[in-house]
N, CA, C and O atoms as CSV, one atom per row, in Angstrom:
chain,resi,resn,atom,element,x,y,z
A,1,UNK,N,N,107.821,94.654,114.763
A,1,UNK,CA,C,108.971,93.886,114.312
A,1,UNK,C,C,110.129,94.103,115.275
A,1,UNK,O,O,110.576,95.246,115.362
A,2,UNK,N,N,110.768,92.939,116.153
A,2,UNK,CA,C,112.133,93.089,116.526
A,2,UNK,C,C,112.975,93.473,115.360
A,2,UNK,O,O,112.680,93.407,114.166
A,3,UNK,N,N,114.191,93.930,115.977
A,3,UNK,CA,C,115.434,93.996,115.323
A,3,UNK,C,C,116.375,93.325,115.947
A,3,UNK,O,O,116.498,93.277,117.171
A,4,UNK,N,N,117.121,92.746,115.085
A,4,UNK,CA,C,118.441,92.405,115.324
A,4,UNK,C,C,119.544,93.747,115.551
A,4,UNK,O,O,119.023,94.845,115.356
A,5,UNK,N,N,120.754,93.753,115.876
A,5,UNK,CA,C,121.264,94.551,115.731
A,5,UNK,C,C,121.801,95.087,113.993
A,5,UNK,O,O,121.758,96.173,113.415
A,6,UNK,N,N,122.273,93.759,113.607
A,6,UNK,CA,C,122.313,93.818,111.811
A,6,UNK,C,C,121.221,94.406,111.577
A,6,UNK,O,O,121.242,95.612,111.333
A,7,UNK,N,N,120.390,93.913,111.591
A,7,UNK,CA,C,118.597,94.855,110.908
A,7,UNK,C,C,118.397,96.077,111.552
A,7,UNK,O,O,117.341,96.634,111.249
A,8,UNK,N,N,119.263,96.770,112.523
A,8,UNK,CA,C,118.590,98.008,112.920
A,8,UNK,C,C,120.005,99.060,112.476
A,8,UNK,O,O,120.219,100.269,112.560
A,9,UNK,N,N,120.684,98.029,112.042
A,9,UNK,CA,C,121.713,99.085,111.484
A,9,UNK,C,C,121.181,99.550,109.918
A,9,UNK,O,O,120.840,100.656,109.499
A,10,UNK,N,N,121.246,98.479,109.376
A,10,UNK,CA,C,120.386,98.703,107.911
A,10,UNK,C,C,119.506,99.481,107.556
A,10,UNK,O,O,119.338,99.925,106.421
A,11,UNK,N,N,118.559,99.809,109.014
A,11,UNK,CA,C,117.084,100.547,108.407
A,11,UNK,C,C,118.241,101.851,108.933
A,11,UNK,O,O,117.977,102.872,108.298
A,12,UNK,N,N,119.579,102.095,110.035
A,12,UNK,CA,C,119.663,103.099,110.268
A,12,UNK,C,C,120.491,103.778,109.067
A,12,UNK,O,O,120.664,104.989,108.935
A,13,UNK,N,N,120.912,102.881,108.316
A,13,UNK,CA,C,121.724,103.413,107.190
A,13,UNK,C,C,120.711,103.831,106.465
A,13,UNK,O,O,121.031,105.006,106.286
A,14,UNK,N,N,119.618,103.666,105.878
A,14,UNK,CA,C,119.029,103.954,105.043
A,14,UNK,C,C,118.410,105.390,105.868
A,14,UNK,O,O,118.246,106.354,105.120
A,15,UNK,N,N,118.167,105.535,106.889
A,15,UNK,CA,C,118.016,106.532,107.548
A,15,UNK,C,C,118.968,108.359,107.539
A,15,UNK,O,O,118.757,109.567,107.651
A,16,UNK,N,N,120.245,107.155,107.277
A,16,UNK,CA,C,121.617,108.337,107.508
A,16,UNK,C,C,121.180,108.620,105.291
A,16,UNK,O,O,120.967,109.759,104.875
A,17,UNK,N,N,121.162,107.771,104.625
A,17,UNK,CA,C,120.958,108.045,103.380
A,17,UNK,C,C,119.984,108.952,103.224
A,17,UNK,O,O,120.186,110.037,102.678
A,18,UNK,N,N,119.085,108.658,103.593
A,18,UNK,CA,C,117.914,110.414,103.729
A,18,UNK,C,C,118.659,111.250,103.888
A,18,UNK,O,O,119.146,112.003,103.045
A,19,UNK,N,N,118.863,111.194,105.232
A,19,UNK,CA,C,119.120,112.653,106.304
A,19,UNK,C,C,120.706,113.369,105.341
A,19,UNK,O,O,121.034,114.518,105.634
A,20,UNK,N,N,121.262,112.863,104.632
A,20,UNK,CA,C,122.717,113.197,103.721
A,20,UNK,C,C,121.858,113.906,102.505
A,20,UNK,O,O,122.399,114.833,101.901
A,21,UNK,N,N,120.930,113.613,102.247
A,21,UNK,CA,C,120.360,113.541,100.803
A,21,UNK,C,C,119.155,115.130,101.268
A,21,UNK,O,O,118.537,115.816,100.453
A,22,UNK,N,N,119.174,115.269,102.561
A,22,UNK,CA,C,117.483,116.477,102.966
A,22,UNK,C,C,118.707,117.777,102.902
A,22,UNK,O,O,119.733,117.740,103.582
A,23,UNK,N,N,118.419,118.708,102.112
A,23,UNK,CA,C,119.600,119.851,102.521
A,23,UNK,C,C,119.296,120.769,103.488
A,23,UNK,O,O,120.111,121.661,103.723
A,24,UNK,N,N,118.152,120.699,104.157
A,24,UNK,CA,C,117.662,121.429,104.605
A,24,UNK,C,C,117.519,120.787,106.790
A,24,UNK,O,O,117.455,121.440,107.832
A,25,UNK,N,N,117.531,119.320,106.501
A,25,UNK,CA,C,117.772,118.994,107.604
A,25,UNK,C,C,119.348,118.835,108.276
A,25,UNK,O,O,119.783,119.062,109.405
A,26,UNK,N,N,120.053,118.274,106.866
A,26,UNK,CA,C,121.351,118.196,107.279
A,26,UNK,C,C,122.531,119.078,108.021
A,26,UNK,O,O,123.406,118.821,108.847
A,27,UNK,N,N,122.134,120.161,107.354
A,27,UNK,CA,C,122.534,121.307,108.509
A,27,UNK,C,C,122.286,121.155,110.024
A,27,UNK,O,O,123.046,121.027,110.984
A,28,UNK,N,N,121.589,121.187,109.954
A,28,UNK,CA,C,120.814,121.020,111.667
A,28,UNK,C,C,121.341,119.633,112.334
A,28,UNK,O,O,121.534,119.549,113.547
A,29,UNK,N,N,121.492,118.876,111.704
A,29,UNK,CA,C,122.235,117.425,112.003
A,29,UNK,C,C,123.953,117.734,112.320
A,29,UNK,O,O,124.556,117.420,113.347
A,30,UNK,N,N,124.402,118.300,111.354
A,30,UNK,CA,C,125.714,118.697,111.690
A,30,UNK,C,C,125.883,119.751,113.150
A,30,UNK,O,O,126.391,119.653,114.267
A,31,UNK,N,N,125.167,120.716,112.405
A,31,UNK,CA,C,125.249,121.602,113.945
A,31,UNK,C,C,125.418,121.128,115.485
A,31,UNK,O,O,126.231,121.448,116.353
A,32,UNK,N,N,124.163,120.109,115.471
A,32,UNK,CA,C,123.938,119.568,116.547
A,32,UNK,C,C,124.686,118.456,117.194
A,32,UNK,O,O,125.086,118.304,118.349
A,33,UNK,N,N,124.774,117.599,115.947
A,33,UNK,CA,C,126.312,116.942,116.791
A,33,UNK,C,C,128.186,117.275,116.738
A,33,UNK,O,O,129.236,116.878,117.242
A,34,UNK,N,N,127.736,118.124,115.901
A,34,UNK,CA,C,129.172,118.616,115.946
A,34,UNK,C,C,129.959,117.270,115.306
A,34,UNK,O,O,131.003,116.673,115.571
A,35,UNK,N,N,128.940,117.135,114.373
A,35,UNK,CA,C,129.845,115.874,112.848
A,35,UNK,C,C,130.187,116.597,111.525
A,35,UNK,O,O,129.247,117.042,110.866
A,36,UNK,N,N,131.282,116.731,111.142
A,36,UNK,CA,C,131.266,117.020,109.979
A,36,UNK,C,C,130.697,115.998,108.560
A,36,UNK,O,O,130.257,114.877,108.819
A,37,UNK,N,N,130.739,116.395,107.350
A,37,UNK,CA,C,130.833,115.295,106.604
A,37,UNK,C,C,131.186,114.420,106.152
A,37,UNK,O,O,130.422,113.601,105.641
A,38,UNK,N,N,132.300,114.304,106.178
A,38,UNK,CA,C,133.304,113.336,106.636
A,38,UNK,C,C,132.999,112.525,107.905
A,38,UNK,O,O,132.778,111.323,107.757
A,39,UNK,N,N,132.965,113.051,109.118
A,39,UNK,CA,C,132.258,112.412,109.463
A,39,UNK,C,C,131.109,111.363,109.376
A,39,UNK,O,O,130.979,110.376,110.101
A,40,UNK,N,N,130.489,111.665,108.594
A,40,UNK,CA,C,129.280,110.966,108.209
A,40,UNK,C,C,129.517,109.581,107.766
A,40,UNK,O,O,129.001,108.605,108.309
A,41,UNK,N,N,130.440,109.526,106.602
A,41,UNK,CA,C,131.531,108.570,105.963
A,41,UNK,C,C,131.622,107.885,106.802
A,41,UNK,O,O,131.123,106.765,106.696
A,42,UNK,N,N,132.229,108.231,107.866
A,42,UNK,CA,C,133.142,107.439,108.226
A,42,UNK,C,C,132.098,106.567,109.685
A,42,UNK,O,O,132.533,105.491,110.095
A,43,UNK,N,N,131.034,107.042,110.206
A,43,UNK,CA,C,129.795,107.303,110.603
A,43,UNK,C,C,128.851,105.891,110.826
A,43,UNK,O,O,128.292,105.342,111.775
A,44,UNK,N,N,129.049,105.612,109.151
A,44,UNK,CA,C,127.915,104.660,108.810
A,44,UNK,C,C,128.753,103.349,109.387
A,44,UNK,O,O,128.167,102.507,110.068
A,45,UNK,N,N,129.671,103.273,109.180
A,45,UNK,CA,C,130.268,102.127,110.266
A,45,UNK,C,C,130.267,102.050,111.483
A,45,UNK,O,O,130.654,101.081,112.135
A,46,UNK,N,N,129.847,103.028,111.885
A,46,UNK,CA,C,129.768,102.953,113.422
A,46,UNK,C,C,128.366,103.081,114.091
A,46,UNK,O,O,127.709,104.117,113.987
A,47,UNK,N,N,127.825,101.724,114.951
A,47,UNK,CA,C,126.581,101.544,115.652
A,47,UNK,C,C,126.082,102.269,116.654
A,47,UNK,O,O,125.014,102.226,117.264
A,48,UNK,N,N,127.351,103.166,116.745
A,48,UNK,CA,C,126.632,104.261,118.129
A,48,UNK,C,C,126.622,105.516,117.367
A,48,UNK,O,O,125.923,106.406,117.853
A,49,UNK,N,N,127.474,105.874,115.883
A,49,UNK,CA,C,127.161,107.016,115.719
A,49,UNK,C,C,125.453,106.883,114.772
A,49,UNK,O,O,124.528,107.647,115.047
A,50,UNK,N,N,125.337,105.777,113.675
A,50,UNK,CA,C,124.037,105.392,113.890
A,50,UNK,C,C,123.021,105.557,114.334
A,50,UNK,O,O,122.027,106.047,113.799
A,51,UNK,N,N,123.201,105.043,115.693
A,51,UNK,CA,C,122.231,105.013,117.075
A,51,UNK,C,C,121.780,106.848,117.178
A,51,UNK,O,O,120.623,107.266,117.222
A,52,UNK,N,N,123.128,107.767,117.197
A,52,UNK,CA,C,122.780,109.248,117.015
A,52,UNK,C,C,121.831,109.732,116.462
A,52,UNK,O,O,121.024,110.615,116.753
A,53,UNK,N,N,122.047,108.822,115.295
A,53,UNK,CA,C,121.129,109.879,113.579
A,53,UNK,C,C,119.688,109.163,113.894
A,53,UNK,O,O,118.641,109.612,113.428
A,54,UNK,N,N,119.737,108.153,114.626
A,54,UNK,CA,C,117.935,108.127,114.928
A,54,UNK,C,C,117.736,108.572,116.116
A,54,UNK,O,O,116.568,108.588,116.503
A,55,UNK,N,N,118.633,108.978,116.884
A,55,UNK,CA,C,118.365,109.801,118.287
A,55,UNK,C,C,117.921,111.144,117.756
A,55,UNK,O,O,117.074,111.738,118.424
A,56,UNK,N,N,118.327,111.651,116.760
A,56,UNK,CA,C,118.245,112.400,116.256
A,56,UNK,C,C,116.871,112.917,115.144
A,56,UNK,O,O,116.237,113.961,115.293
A,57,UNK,N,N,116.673,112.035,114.198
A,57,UNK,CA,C,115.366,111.807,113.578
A,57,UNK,C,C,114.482,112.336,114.615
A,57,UNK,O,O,113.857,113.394,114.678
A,58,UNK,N,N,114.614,111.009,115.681
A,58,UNK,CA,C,113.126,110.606,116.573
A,58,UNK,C,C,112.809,112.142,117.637
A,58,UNK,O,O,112.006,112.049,118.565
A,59,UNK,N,N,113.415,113.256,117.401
A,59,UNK,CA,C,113.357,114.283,118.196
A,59,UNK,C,C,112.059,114.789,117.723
A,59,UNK,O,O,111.360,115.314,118.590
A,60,UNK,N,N,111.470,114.726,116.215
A,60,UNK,CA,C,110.522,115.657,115.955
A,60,UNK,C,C,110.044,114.493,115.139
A,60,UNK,O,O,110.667,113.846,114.297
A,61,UNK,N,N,108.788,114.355,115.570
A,61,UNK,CA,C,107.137,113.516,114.893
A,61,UNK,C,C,107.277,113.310,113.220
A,61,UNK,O,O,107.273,112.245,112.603
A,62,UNK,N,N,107.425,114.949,112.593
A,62,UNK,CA,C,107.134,115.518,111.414
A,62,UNK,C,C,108.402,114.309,110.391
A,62,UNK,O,O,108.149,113.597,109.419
A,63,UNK,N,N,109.846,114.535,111.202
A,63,UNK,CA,C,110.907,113.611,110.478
A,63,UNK,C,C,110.877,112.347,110.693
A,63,UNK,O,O,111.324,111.473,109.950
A,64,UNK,N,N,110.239,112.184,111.928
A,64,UNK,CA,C,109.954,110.449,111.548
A,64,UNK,C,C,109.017,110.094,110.574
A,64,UNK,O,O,108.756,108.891,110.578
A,65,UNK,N,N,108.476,110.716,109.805
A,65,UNK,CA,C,107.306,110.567,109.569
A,65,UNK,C,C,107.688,110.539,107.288
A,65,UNK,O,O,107.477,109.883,106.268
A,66,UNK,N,N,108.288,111.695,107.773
A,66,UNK,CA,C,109.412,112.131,106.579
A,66,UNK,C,C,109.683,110.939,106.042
A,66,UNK,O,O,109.167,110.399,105.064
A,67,UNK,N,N,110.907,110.404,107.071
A,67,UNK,CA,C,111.882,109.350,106.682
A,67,UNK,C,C,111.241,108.120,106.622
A,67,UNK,O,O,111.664,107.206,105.914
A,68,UNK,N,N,110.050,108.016,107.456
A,68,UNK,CA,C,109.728,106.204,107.335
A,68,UNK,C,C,108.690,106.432,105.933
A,68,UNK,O,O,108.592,105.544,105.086
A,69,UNK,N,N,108.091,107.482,105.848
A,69,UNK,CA,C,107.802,107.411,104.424
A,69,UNK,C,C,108.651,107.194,103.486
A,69,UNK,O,O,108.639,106.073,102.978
A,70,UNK,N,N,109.360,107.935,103.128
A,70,UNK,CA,C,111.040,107.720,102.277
A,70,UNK,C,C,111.569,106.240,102.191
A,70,UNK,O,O,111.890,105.761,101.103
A,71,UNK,N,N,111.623,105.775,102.958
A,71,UNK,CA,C,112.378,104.236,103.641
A,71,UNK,C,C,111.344,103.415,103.634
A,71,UNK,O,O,111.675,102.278,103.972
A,72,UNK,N,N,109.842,103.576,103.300
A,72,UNK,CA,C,109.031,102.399,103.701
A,72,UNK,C,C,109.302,101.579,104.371
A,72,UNK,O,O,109.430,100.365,104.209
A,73,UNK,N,N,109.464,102.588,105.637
A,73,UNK,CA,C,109.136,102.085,107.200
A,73,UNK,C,C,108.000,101.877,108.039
A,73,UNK,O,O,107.126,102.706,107.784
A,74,UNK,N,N,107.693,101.094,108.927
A,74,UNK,CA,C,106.687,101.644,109.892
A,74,UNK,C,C,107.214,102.789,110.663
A,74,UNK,O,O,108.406,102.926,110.938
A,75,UNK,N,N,106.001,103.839,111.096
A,75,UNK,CA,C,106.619,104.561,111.948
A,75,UNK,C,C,107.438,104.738,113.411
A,75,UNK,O,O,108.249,105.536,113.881
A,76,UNK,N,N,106.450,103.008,114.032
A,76,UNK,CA,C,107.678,102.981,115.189
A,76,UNK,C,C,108.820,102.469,115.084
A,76,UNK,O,O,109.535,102.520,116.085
A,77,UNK,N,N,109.330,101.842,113.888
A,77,UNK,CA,C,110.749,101.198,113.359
A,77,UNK,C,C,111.845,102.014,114.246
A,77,UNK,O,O,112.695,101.645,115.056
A,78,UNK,N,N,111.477,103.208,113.769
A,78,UNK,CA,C,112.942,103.553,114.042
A,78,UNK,C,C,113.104,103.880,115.700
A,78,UNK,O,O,114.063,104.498,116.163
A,79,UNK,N,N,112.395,103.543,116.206
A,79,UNK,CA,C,111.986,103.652,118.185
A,79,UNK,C,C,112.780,101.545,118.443
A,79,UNK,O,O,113.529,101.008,119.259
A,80,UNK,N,N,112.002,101.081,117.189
A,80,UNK,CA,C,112.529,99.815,117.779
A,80,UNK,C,C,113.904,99.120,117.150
A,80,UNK,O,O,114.388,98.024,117.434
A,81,UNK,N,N,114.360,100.089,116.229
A,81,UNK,CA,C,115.638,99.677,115.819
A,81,UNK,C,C,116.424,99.807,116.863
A,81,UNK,O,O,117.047,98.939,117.475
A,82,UNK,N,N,116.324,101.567,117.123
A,82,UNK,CA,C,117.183,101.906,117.837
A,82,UNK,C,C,117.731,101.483,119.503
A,82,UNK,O,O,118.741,101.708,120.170
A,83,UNK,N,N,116.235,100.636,119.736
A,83,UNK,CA,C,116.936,99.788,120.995
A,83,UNK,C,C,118.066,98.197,120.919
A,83,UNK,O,O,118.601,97.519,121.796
A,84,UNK,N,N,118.026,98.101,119.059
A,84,UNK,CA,C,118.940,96.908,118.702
A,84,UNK,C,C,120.102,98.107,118.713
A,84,UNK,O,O,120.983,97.484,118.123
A,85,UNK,N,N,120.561,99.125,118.931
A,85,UNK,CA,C,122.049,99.698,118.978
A,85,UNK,C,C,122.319,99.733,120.264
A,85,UNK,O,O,121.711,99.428,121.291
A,86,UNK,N,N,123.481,100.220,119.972
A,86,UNK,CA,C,124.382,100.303,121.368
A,86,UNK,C,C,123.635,101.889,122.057
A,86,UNK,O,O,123.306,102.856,121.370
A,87,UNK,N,N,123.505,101.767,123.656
A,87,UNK,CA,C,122.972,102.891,124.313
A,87,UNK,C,C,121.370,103.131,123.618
A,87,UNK,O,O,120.928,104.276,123.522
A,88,UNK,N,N,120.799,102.278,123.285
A,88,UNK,CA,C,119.447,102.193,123.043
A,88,UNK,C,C,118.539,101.285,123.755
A,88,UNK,O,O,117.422,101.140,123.258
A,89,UNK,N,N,118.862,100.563,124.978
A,89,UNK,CA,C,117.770,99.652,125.606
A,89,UNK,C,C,117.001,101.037,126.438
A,89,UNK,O,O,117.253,102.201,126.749
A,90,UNK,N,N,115.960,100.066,126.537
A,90,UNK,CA,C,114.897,101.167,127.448
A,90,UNK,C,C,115.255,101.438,128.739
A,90,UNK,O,O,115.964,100.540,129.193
A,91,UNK,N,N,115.070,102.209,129.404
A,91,UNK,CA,C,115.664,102.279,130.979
A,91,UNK,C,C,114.276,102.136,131.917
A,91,UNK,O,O,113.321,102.901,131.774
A,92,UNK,N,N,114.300,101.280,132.685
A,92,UNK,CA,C,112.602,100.864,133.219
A,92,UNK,C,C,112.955,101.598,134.626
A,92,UNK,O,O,113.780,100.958,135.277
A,93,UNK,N,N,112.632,102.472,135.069
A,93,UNK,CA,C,112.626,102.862,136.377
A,93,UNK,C,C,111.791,103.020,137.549
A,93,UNK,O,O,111.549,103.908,138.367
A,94,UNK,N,N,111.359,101.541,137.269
A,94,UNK,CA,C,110.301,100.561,138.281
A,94,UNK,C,C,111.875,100.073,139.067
A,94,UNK,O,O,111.875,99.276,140.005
């Protein structure tokens, strides 16, 4: 499935709705980007911080796997959302 950019924000919100909701991942999410919770809030409006939280997901197999279960996703969704965000096209270095 393409995404639009609208449609890859959507699956990423529902994405950021997990990852708020795992207590055990969310830590590690904060740590790492140095977002608070508030942050987060304020977050879901924004297509590049978005773009983060599946930069983020897509680091480990086990949470993609997590979340597209959760989200009744496919598992490469969130590989092809994330090239409908900002700083997500592929870089071809042909």
């Amino acid at each position: 499935m393409m995404y639009t950019r609208e449609s890859a924000e959507v699956l990423a919100l529902q994405v950021l709705g997990w990852l708020a909701g795992n207590e055990e991942l969310l830590p590690v999410f904060l740590g790492a980007s140095g977002a608070s919770e508030t942050d987060l809030r304020a977050g879901a409006a924004d297509p590049v911080f978005l773009g983060s939280v599946l930069d983020f997901i897509m680091m480990d197999d086990s949470w993609v796997v997590q979340v597209c279960d959760a989200v009744g996703a496919r598992y490469d969704s969130l590989m092809t959302a994330r090239q409908a965000l900002p700083g997500g096209a592929q870089v071809n270095w042909t």
